[in-house]
C-alpha positions in Angstrom: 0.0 0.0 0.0 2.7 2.7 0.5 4.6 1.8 -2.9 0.8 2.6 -4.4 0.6 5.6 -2.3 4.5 6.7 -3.4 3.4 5.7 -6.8 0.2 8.1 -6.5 1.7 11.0 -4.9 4.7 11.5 -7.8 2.3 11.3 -10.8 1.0 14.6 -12.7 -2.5 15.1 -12.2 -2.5 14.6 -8.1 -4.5 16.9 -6.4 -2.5 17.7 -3.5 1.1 19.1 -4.0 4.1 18.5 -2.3 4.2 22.2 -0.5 1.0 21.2 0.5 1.2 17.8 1.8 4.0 19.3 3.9 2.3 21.9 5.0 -0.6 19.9 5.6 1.6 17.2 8.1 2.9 19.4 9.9 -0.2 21.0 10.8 -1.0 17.3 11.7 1.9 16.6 13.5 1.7 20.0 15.7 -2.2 20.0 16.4 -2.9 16.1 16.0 -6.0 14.3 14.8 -8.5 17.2 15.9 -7.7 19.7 13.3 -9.2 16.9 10.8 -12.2 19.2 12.2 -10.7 21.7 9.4 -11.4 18.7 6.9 -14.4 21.1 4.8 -11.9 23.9 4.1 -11.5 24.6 0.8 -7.8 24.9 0.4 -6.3 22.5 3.3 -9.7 20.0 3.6 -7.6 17.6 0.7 -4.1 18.0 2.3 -5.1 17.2 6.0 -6.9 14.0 5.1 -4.4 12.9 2.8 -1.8 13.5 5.8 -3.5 11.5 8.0 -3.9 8.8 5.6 -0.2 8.8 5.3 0.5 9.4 9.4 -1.5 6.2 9.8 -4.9 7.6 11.8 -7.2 5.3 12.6 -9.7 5.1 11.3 -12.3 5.6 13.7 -10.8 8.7 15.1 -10.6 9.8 11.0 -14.0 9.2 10.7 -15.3 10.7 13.8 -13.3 14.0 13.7 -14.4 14.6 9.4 -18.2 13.7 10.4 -18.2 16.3 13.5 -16.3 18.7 10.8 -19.0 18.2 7.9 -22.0 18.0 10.0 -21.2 21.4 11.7 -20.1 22.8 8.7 -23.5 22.2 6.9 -25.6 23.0 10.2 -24.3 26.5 9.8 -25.4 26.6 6.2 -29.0 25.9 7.1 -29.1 28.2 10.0 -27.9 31.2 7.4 -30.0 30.1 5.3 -33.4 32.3 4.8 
């Protein structure tokens, strides 16, 4: 799985780039797995779940952080909603 993931990461067409994927681990490594709260985000959503792909989260705590993330994410966009 990480020669497929090594394999992945260096072709064209990826959507996360290598600034990025640094950037986004170590955000991961300096605030752990709750800033996968920050998963919605526009700009860092796709780097921050690809680094804790790669850092090895489980996947309970992935799961449980990127639903709480989502789900208050679109709560606010009903409640500004007319």
């Amino acid at each position: 799985m990480a020669a497929f993931s090594f394999v992945l990461r260096t072709a064209a067409g990826f959507p996360v780039s290598a600034t990025a994927r640094k950037r986004a681990e170590a955000l991961f490594r300096r605030y752990g797995q709750p800033v996968l709260l920050f998963s919605w985000l526009p700009v860092v959503g796709d780097p921050l779940t690809l680094a804790a792909g790669l850092l090895r989260t489980p996947l309970t705590l992935f799961l449980i952080f990127v639903t709480i993330g989502k789900a208050a994410r679109y709560a606010i966009v009903l409640w500004l909603m007319p």
